[in-house]
C-alpha positions in Angstrom: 110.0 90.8 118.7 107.0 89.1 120.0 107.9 85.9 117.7 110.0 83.2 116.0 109.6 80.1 114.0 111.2 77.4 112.4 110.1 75.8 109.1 110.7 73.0 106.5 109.0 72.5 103.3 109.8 70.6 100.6 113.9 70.8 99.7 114.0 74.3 101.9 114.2 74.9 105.4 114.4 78.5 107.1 113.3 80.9 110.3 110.9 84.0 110.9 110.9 86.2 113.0 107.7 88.8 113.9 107.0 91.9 115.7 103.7 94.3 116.6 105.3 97.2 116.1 104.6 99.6 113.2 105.6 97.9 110.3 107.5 98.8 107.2 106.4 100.7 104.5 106.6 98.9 100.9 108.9 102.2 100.1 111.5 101.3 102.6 111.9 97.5 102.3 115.3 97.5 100.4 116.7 100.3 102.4 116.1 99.1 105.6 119.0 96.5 105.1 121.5 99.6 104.8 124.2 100.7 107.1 122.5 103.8 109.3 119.2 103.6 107.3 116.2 104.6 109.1 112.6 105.4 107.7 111.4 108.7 108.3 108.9 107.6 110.6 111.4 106.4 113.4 113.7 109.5 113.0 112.2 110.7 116.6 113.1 107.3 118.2 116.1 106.2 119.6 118.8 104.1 117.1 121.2 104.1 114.6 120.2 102.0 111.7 122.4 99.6 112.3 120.4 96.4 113.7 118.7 95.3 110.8 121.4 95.7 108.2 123.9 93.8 110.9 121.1 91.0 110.7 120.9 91.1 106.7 124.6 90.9 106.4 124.8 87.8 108.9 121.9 86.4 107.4 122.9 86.8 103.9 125.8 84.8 104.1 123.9 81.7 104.4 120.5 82.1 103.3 118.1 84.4 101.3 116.6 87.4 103.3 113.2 88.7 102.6 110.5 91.3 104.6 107.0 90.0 104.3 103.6 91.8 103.8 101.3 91.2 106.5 98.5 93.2 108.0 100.3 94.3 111.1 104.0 94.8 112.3 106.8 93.3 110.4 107.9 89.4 109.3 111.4 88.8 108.5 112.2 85.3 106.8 115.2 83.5 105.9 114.8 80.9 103.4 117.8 78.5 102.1 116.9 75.6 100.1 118.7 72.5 100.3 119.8 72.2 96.8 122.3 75.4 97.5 123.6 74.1 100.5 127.8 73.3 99.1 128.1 69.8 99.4 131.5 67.6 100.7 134.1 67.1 98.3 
């Protein structure tokens, strides 16, 4: 990960995080948020799949999970807008 950031706009407030590495094909978005999923271009490195779909489940819980397109590596963001946040009885 080379990167993080906090943000607030508006009624929603959330994180990013970045990397350099390779990216994530368009293809494999969804999966990548599977138990033991890996793309078939890190087959020959080490892992087990399990990182980013421990992340997404975490993540999930609270807020919505989404992979961005950019030009190089990959951008995860979290986005949970205040209106959804449960509110005192």
């Amino acid at each position: 990960m080379y990167g993080s950031s906090r943000f607030a706009k508006g009624a929603a407030f959330g994180i990013r995080f970045a990397d350099t590495g390779p990216g994530i094909p368009a293809v494999d978005r969804q999966s990548v948020f599977r138990r033991f999923y890996r793309a078939e271009e890190s087959w020959n490195k080490p892992g087990n799949g399990l990182g980013l779909s421990l992340t997404y489940a975490i993540a999930a819980m609270h807020m919505s999970v989404d992979i961005l397109d950019v030009p190089l590596g990959c951008t995860v963001q979290s986005i949970r807008r205040t209106a959804d946040r449960e509110r005192p009885a």
